[in-house]
Backbone bond lengths (Angstrom), bond angles and torsions (degrees), N, CA, C in turn:
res aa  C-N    CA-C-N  psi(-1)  N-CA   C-N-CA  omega(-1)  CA-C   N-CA-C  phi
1 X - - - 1.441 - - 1.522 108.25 -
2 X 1.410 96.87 147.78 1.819 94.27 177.21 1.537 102.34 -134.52
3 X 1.052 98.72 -165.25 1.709 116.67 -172.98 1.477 101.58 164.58
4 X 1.631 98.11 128.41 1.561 133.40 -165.75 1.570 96.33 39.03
5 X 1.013 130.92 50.26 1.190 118.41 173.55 1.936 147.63 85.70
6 X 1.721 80.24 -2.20 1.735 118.85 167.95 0.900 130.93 -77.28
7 X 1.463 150.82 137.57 1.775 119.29 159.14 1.139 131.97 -78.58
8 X 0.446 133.81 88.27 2.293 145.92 -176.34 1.733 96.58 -43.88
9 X 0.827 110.39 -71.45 1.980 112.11 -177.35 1.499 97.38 -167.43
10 X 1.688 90.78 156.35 1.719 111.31 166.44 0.788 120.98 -95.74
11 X 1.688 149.63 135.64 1.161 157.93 166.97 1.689 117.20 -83.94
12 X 1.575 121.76 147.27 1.704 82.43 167.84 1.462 84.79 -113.29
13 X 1.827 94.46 165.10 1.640 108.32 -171.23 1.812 119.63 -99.75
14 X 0.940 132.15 93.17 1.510 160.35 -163.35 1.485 109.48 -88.01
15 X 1.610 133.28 117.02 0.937 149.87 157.78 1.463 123.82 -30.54
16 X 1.107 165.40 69.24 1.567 146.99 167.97 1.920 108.55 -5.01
17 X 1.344 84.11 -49.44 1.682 91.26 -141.54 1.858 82.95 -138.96
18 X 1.623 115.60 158.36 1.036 138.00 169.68 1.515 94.70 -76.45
19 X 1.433 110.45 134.57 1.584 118.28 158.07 1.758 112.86 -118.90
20 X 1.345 109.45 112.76 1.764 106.84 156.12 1.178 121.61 -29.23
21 X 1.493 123.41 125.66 1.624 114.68 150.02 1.515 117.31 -67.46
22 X 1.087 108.65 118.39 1.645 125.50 -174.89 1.368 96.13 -77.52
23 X 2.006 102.39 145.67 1.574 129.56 -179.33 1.356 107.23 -33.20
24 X 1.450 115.29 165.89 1.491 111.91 167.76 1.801 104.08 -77.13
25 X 1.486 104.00 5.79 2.086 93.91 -179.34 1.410 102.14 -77.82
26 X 1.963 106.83 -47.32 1.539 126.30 -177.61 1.733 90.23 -51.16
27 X 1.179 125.75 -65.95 1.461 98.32 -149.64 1.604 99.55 -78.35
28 X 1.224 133.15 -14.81 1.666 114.87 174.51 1.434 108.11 -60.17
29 X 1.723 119.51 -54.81 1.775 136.98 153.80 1.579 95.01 5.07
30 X 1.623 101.55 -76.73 1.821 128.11 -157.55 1.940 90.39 -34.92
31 X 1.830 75.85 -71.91 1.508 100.59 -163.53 1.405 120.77 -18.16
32 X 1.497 100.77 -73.01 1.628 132.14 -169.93 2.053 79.86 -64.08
33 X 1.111 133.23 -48.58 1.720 98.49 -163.57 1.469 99.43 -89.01
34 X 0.819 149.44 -35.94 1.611 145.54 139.74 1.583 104.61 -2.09
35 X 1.615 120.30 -82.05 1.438 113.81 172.01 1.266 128.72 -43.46
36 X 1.551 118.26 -43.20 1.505 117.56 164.66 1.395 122.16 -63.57
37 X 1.483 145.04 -18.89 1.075 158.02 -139.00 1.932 74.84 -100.05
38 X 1.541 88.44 -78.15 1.909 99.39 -166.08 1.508 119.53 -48.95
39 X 1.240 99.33 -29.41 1.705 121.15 171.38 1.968 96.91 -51.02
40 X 1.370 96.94 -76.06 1.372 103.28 -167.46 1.612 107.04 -59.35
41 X 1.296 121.11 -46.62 1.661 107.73 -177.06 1.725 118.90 -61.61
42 X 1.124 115.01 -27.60 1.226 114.35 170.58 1.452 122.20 -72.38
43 X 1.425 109.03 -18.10 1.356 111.25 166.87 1.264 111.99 -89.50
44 X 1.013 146.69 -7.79 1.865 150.70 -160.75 1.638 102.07 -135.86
């Protein structure tokens, strides 16, 4: 964690739940809506 640019403390970062690594189709899927996502927020 930071603030103005400091580090305040580290956390470590821990799963809930096991996640699959998804197909190489799922992550192109990701990809391509990822680009549209950033596409659209920069426009709005």
């Amino acid at each position: 964690m930071a603030q103005h640019g400091e580090l305040i403390s580290t956390v470590p970062l821990v799963s809930a739940t096991s996640i699959e690594e998804t197909s190489w189709f799922g992550r192109l899927w990701d990809g391509i809506v990822l680009w549209f996502h950033t596409k659209w927020s920069a426009i709005f």
